[in-house]
Each structure stands twice: as structure tokens, then as C-alpha cells.
Backbone as CSV, one residue per row, in Angstrom:
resi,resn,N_x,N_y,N_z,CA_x,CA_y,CA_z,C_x,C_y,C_z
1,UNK,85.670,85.695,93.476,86.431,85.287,94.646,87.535,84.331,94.177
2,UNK,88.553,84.837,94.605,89.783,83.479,94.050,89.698,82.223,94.554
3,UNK,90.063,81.014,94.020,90.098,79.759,94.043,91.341,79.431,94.272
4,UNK,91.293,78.488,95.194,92.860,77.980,95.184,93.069,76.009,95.001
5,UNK,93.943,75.521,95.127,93.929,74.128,94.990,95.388,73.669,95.905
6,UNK,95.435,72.588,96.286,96.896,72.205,96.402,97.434,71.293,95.142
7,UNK,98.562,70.755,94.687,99.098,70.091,93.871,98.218,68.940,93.060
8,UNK,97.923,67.849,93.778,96.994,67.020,93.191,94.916,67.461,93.377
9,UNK,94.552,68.709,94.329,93.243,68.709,93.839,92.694,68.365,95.389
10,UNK,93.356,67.645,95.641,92.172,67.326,97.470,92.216,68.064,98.521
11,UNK,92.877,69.599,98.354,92.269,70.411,98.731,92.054,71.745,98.128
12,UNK,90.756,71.982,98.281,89.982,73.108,97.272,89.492,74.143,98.084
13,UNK,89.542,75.328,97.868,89.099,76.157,98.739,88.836,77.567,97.666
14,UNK,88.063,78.600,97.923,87.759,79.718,97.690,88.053,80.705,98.943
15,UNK,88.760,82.329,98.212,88.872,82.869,99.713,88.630,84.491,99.282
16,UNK,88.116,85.099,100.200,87.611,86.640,99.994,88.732,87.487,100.518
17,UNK,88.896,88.583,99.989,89.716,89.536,100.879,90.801,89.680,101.494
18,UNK,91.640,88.751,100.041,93.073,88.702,100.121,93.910,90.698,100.156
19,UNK,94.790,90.499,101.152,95.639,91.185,100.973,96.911,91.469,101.391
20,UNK,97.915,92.368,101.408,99.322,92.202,102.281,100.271,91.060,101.190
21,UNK,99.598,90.795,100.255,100.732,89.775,99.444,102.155,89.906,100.056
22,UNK,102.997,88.863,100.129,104.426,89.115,101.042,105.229,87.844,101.002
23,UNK,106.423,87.956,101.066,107.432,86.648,100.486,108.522,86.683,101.841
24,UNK,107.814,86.016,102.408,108.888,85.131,104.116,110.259,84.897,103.568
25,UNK,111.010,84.818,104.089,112.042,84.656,104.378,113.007,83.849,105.282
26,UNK,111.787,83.758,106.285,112.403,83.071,107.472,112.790,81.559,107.356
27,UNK,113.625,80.907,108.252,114.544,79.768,108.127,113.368,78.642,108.355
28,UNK,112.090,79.028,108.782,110.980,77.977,108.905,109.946,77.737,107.657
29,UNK,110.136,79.189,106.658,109.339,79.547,105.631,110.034,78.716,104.838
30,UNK,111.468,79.239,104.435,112.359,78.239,104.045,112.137,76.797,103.892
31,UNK,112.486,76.289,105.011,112.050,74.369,105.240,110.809,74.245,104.854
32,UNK,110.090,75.165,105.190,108.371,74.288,104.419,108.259,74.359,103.232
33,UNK,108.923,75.427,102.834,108.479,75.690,101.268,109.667,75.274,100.515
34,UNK,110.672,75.469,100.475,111.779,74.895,99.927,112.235,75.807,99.529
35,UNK,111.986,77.225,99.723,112.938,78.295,99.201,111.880,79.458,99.952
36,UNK,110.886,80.209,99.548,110.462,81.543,99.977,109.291,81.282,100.431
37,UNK,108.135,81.858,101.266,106.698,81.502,101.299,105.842,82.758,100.909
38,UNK,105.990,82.940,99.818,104.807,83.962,99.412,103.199,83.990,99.794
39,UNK,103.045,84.422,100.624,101.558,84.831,100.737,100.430,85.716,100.976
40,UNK,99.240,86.050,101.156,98.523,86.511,101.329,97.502,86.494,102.651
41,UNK,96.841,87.361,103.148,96.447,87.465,104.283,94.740,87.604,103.812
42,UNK,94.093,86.905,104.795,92.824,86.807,104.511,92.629,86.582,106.153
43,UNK,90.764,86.906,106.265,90.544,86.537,107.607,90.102,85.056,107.320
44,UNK,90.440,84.422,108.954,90.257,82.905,108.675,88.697,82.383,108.372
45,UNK,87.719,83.535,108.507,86.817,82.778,107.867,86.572,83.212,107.042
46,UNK,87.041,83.758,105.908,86.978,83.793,104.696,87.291,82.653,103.565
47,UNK,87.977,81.985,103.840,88.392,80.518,103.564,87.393,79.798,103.847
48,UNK,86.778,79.383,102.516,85.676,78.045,102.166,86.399,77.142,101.795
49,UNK,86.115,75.774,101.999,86.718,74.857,101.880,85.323,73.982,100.553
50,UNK,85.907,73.744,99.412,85.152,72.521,98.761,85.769,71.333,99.022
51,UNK,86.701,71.201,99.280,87.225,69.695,100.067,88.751,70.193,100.886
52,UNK,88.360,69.209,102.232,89.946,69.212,102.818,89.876,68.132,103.554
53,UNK,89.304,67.540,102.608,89.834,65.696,103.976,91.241,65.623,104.192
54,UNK,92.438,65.564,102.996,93.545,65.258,103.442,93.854,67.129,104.157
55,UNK,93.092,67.929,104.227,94.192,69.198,104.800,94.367,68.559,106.658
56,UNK,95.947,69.014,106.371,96.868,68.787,107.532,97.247,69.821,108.271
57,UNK,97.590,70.220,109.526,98.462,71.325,109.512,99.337,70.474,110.930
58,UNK,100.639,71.735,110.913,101.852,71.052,111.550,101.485,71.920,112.151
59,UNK,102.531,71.918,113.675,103.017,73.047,114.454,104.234,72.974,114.235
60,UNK,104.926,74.249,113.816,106.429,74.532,113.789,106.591,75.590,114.681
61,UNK,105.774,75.597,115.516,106.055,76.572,116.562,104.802,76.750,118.005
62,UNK,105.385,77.294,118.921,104.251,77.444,120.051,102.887,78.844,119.549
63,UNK,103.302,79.258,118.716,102.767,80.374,118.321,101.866,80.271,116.930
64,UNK,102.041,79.602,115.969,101.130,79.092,114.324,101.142,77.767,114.100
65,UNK,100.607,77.115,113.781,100.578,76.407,112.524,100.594,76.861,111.197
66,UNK,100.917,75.285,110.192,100.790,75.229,108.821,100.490,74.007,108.229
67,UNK,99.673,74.881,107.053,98.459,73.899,106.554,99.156,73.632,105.065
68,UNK,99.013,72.142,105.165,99.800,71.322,103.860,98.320,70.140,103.489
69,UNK,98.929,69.532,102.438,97.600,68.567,101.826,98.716,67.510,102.141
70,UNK,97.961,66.644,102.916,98.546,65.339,103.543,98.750,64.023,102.487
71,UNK,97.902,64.715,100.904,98.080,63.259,99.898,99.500,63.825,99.251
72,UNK,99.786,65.203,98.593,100.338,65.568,97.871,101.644,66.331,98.531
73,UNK,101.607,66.793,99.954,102.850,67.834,100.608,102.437,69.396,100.138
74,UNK,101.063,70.002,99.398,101.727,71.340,98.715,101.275,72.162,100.017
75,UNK,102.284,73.575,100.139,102.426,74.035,101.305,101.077,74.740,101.217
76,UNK,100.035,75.133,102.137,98.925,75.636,101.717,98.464,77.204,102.689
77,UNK,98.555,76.960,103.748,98.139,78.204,105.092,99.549,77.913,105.650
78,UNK,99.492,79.628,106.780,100.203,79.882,107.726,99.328,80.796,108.640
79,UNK,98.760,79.834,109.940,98.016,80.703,110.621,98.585,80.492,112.066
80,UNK,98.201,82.064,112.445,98.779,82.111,113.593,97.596,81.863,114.691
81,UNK,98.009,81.357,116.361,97.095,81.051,116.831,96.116,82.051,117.738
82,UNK,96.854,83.316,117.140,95.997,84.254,117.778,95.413,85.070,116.809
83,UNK,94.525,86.097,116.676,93.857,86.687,115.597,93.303,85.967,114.998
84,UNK,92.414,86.767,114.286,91.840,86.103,113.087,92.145,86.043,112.197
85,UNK,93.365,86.115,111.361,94.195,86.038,110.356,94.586,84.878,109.551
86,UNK,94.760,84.433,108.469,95.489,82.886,107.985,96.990,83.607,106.604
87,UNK,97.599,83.296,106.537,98.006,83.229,105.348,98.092,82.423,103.767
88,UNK,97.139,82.919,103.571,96.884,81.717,101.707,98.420,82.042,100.947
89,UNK,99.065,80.646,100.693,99.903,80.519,99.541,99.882,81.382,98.397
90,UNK,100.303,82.054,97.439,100.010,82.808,96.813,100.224,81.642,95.634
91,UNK,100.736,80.767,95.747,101.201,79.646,94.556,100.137,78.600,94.406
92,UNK,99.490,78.867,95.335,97.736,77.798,95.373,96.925,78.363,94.576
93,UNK,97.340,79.649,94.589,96.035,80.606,93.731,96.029,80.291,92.319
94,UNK,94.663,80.282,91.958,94.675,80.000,90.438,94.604,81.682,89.808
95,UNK,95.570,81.203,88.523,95.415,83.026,87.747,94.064,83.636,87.701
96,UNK,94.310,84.528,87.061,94.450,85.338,87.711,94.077,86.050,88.610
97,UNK,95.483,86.254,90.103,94.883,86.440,91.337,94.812,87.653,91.436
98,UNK,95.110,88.731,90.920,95.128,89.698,90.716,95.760,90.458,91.998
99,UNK,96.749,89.714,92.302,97.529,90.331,93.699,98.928,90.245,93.210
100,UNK,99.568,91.414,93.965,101.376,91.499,93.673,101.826,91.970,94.931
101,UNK,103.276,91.546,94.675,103.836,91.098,95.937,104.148,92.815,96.179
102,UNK,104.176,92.613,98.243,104.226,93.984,98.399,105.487,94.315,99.234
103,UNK,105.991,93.303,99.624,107.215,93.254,100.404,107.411,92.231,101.015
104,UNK,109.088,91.931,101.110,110.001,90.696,102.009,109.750,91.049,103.558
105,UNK,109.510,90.019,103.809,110.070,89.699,105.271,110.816,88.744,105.886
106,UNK,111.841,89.323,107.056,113.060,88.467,107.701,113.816,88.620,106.534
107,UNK,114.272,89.274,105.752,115.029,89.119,104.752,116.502,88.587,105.296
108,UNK,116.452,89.124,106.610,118.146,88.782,107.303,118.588,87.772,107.191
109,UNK,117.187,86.728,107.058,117.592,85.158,107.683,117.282,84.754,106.176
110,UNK,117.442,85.251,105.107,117.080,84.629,103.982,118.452,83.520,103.165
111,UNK,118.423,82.614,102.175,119.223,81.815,102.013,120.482,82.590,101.559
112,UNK,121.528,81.971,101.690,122.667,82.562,100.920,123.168,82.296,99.549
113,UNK,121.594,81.364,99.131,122.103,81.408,97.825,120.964,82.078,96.484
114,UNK,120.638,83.206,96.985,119.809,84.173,96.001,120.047,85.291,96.644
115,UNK,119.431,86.200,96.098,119.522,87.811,95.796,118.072,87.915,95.814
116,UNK,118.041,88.954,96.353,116.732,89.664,96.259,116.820,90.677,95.249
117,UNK,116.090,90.820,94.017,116.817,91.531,93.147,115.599,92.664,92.726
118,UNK,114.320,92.355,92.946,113.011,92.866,92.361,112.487,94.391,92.572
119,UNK,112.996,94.759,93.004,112.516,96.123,93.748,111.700,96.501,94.813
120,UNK,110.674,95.113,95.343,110.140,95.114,96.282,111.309,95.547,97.676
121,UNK,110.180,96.128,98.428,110.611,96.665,99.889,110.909,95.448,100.520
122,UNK,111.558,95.388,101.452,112.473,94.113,102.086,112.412,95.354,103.667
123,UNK,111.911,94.168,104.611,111.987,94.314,106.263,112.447,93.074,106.883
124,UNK,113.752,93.397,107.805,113.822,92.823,108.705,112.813,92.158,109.797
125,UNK,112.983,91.528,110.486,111.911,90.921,111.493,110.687,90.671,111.321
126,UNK,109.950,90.784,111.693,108.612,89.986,111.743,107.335,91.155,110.794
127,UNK,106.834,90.469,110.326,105.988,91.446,110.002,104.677,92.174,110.048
């Protein structure tokens, strides 16, 4: 089962049944992450937690939250408030995760200062 961490360690988690690997685009993915939000889809209780005292999550919207480590900032979940769904960071994951990316989303709203250059499939809107 993959392991994940945030930046400094205080939050630890294991998660089953990653899939959908995928790199956001959007102008909110953007601001949290500082450039793209690559992640993975797991159901939310698949996510064990070995520690999350500092896990935080924001609302950046009426519709998800997102889950950051409140000692360190590293961006961690994107869950929405309906389904059972979360999105795991793909950059939390420790190697090897044995997942590859399967396609962009919102590419429209992506920065103007990169290229999408990889060969991955790229969709507009939501995904």
C-alpha cells in the first residue's frame, strides 16, 4: 500500500486504490500548489492516517476542501464534499508509486508561462 508524508513528517498516511493519476490546471490548483496539482483518486476511506494532528484543510470553495499540514504548508488532499472520493498529492507519495499521469485537466485556465509538452491527453473543464 503506498505511503505518503507531507514536507516535514507530521502528516503520515497510507492509502489503497489509487487511481485516475491527473495534473489540475485550474487557477485554484495553481494558488495552492504553486504551479500544477497532480493527483490521484482514492476512496476517502482508504486513507489511514499514522499522524495528522497538524492536518488542516481550507475551503476554497462551496463545493471541496483542501488538505495541507498546518506545521510545514505541503499541499496534501483535494476532496470534494460530495462522494466518496479524496484526491492524494501525487508528490506526497513516496517512490515508488507506481502510478503515471493519465491526463490534464482545465488545461484552458493553465499558466501562461509553460507548455504542456508531454504527450499526455489534456481536457478542458472539469474532470
Amino acid at each position: 500500500m503506498p505511503r505518503g508524508s507531507c514536507l516535514c513528517g507530521a502528516v503520515r498516511f497510507e492509502v489503497a486504490g489509487l487511481d485516475d493519476p491527473l495534473a489540475c490546471h485550474c487557477g485554484q490548483c495553481r494558488k495552492q500548489s504553486g504551479h500544477v496539482f497532480a493527483a490521484a483518486r482514492a476512496r476517502k476511506d482508504a486513507v489511514v492516517f499514522d499522524a495528522d494532528e497538524t492536518l488542516r484543510w481550507y475551503r476554497a470553495s462551496g463545493e471541496a476542501a483542501r488538505g495541507f499540514c498546518g506545521a510545514c504548508g505541503a499541499t496534501l488532499f483535494w476532496r470534494a464534499d460530495e462522494g466518496d472520493s479524496i484526491r492524494v498529492a501525487l508528490g506526497s507519495l513516496e517512490r515508488p508509486s507506481g502510478l503515471r499521469l493519465g491526463r490534464h485537466v482545465w488545461v484552458e485556465a493553465k499558466g501562461d508561462y509553460y507548455d504542456i509538452a508531454d504527450g499526455v491527453r489534456e481536457e478542458r473543464g472539469e474532470p
